[in-house]
C-alpha positions as CSV (number, residue, x, y, z in Angstrom):
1,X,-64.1,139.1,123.4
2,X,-61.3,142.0,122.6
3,X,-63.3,144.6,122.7
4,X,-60.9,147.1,120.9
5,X,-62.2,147.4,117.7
6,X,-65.6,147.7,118.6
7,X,-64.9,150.7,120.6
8,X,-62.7,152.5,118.0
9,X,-65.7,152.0,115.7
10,X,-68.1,153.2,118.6
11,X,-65.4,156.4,118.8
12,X,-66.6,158.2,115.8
13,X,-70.1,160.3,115.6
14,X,-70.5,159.4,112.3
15,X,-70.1,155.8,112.5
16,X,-72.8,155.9,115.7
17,X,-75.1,157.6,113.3
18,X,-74.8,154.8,111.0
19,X,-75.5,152.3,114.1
20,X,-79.0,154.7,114.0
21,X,-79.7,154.2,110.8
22,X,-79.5,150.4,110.5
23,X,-81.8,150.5,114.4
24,X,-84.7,151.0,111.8
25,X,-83.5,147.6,109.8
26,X,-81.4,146.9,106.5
27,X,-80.0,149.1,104.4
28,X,-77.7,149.7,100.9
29,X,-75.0,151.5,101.0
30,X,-76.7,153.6,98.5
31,X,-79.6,154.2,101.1
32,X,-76.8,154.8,104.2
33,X,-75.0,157.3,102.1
34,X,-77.9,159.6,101.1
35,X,-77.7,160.1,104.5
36,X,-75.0,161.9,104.7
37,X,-73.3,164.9,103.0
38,X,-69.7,163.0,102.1
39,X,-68.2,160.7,99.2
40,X,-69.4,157.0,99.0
41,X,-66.0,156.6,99.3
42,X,-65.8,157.8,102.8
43,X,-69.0,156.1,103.4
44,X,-67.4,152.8,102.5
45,X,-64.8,153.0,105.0
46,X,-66.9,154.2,107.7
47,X,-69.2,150.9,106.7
48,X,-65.9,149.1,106.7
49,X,-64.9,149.8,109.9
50,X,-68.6,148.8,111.4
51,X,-68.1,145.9,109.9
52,X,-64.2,144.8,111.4
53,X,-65.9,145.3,114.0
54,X,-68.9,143.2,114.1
55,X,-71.3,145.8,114.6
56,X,-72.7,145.3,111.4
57,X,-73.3,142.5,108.7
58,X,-73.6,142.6,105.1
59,X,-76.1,140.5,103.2
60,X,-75.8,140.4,99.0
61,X,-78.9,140.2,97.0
62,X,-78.2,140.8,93.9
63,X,-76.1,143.7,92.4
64,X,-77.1,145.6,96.2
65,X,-75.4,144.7,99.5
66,X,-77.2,145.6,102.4
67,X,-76.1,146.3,105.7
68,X,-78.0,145.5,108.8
69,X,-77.2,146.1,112.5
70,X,-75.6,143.1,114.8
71,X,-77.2,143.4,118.5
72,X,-74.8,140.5,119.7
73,X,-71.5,142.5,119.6
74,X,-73.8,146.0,121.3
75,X,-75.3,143.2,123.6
76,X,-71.9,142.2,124.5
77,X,-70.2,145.3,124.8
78,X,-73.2,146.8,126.8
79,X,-73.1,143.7,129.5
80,X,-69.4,144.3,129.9
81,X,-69.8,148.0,130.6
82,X,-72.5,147.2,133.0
83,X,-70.0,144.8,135.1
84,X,-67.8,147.7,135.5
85,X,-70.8,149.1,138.1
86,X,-70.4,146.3,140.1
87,X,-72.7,145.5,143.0
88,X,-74.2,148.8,145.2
C-alpha cells in the first residue's frame, strides 16, 4: 500500500481531529463542521482529503452524507510503523 496520501492527510491537526470525531461513529458533514470554527467550505476539503485517502468513507442516506471512520487504512498504516521497530 503507498502510504503517501494517508500520511499527508495524517499531517494536518485539523484533519486528526476529524479522525476523533468519527472514533465516536458516523457523522454529517453538518455534525463534523459544528465542530469547528471554519467555513463548510474548508470543512469539505479537509473531509476530502480523509477521504483520497481512505481514512474515511462516506455513506448517502438521503439528502445527508455521512462520514464514518475506516480502521483498515489506521490498521495498516499503524502495522507498518510498528515494523520499523524491528525485533529487540
Amino acid at each position: 500500500m503507498a502510504f503517501g496520501e494517508t500520511f499527508k492527510a495524517l499531517s494536518d491537526p485539523v484533519r486528526r481531529e476529524i479522525l476523533v470525531l468519527l472514533r465516536s461513529g458516523r457523522r454529517s458533514a453538518g455534525e463534523i463542521a459544528a465542530c469547528f470554527d471554519m467555513t463548510a467550505p474548508t470543512i469539505s476539503y479537509h473531509l476530502k482529503t480523509l477521504k483520497k485517502a481512505g481514512l474515511v468513507q462516506e455513506c448517502r442516506e438521503g439528502n445527508f452524507i455521512y462520514y464514518r471512520l475506516n480502521t483498515s487504512v489506521v490498521e495498516e498504516a499503524m502495522l507498518w510503523l510498528s515494523s520499523l521497530k524491528g525485533e529487540e
